[in-house]
N, C-alpha and C positions, 0 to 999 in steps of 0.2 A: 605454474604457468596456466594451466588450464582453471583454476579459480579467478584467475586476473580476465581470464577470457568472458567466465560465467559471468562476472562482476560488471564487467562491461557489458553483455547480452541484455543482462539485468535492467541494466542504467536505460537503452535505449529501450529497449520496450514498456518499461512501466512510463517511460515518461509520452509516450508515442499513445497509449493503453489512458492515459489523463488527456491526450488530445481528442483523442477520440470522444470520450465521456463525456467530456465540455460540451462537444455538439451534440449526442443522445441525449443529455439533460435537457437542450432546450428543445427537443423533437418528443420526447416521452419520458412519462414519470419514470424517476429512477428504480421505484421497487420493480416497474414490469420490464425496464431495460438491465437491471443485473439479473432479475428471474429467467431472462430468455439467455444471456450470456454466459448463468453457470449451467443452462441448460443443457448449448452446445459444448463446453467441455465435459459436461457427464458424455453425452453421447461418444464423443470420442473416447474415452477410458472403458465403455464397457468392455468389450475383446480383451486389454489385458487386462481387469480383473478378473477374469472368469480363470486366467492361470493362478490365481492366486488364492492360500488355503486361511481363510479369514478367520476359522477356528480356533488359530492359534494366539488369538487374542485376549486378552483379559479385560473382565469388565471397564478396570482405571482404563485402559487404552481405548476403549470407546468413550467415558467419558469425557477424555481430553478430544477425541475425534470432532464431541459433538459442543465442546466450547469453543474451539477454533474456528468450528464450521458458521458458529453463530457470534460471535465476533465479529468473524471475514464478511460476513453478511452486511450485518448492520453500519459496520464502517463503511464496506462500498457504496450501500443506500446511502449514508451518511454524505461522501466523499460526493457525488454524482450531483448532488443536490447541492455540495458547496461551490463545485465546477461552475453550474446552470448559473447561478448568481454573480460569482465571485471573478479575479483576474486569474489568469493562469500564472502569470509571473509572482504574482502575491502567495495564492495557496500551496503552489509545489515546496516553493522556500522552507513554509511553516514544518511539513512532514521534516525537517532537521529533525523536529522535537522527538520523533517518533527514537531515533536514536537514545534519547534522553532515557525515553520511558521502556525500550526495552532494555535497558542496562540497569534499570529499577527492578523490574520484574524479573528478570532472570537472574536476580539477587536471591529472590523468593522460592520462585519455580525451579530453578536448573541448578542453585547454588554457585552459580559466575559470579566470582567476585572483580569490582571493577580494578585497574589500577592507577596511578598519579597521569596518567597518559588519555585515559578516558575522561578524568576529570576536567582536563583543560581542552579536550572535543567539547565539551559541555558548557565551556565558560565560551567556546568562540563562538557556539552555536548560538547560547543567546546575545552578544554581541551582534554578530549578523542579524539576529530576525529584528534586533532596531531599526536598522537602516532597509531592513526588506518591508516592515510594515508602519514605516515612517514616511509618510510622499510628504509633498510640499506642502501641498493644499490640504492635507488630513493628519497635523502632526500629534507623533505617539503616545496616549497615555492609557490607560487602563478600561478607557471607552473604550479602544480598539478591539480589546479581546470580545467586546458584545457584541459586534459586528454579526449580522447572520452570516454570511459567511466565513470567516476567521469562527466563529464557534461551533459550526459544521465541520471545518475539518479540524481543529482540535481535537471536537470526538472521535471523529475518522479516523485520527492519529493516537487517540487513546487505545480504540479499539484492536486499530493494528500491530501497536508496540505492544501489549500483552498476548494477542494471539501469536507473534513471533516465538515467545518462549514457551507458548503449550505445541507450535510447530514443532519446536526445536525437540523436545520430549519426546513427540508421535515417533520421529525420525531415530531419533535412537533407541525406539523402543521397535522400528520397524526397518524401513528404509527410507531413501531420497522420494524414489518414483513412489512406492506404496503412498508418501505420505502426499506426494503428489492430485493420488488417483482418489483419496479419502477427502482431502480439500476439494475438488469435484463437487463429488457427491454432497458432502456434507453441508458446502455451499448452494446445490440445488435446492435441496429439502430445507434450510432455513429460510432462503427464499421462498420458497412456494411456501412455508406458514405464514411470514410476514405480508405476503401477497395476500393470501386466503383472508386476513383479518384486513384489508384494506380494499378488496375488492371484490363485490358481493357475484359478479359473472368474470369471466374469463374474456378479456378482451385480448384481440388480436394485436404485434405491435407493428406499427404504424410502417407502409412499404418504403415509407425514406429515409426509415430507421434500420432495416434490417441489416446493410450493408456496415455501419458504425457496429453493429452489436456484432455480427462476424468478425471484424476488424478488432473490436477490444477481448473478445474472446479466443484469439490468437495468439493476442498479446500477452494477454491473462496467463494464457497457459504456459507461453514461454518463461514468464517473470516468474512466474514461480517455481517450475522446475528447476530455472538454475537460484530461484532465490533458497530453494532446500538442499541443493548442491551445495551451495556456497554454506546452508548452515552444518552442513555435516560435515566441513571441515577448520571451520574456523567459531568463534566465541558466537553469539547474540550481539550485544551489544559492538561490536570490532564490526561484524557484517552489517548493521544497521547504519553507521555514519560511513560506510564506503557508499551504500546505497544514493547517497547524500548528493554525491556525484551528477543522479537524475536532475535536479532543482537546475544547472546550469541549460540542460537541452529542454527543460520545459521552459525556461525563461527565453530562448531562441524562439519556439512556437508560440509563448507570449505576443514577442513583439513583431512577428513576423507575417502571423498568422491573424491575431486578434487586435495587431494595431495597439496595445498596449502603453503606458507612458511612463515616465519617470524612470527610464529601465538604468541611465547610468548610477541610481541611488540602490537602486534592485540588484544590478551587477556587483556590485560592491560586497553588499549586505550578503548576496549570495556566495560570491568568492571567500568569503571570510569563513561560512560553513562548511565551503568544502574544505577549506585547509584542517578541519577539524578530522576530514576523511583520511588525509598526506597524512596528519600526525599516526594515525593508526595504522597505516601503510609502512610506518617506517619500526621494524621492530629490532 
């Protein structure tokens, strides 16, 4: 009961956490808007981690620490940037694929083997993203993936479907929150080198900004404490197409918010990914 809950917590925040971005992308460049918003989540984690005895860590465990952390970076820079450009009804849809890809890597990484159930999440999923990145007026062919934004969040979604399975690792090499409070951190500090090589002084971010960067850095933190929750009790890849469930409430902010179009082709294409999510729901 209480995973169904997380899973839900989940669903609205990261999609609320993409609304927000959308507007910080076109207000400020995305590496100083995710450098200030893993900011504020380190600040909040220091106190507890001062309870906690880091010692007992093994080298492997910080290296995995610190590919997660740079991963999670790069995709949010990534992500932020495909926001600023892109629909929100268009790009939520595509992160289906991230299901794809961490049910590939956690093949590798975790040893999760898929079974005939995951397979056909995978065949509805790319069904759906035809008719999600199919409109009227721009119909679908292999142009589409060039798009700057559709290739923005691809990587986004590369990025983050392999840091789920070195998450998934940290976590059961530590805990939930521990790996919580390491994504943090680990997320500041690759931010602030990615910063450092893109920005020769330290600029301030902008005051119409700062209330968005509170606001996704709240979000931030809720989405992923219960999205470690939620990995420490069930597969990688089974948690990654429930997540799938978000593409519906960002396609609402889509057209509701950003005026958006073609949304009953979008509804469709979307609905079809989720049910990729029900098939995994039903065990």
């Amino acid at each position: 009961m209480f995973v169904s809950f997380a899973v839900l917590l989940r669903i609205l925040s990261n999609s609320t956490a993409n609304l927000f971005q959308k507007r910080a992308g076109k207000v400020s460049s995305s590496v100083l808007t995710n450098m200030w918003v893993y900011a504020i989540m380190s600040i909040a984690c220091i106190i507890p981690a001062l309870f906690v005895d880091w010692r007992i860590y093994s080298l492997e465990f910080w290296v995995y620490v610190f590919i997660a952390g740079l991963l999670c970076t790069v995709g949010t820079v990534a992500l932020i940037e495909a926001l600023a450009v892109g629909e929100l009804s268009v790009l939520a849809p595509i992160n289906s694929y991230k299901s794809v890809i961490g049910l590939i890597s956690a093949i590798f990484i975790l040893g999760e083997l898929p079974c005939l159930k995951d397979f056909i999440c995978i065949i509805l999923i790319v069904i759906g993203s035809y008719f999600v990145l199919d409109p009227e007026d721009f119909p679908f062919s292999l142009k589409t993936f060039f798009r700057r934004d559709v290739r923005l969040r691809i990587f986004a979604l590369l990025c983050s479907g392999i840091e789920a399975s070195f998450l998934k690792k940290i976590i059961l090499l530590s805990s939930y929150k521990i790996s919580l409070i390491l994504w943090c951190f680990s997320g500041f500090i690759c931010s602030l080198i990615i910063f450092g090589f893109k920005y020769k002084k330290f600029p301030i971010i902008q005051k119409n900004n700062r209330i968005n960067c509170f606001v996704i850095a709240l979000m931030l933190f809720i989405m992923q404490l219960t999205t470690n929750y939620v990995f420490s009790k069930i597969e990688v890849g089974a948690a990654l197409a429930l997540f799938q469930l978000s593409s519906l409430v960002s396609l609402y902010y889509g057209y509701k918010i950003f005026n958006e179009i073609n949304m009953k082709r979008k509804f469709l294409g979307t609905v079809i990914m989720v049910m990729s999510a029900v098939c995994i729901l039903i065990r």
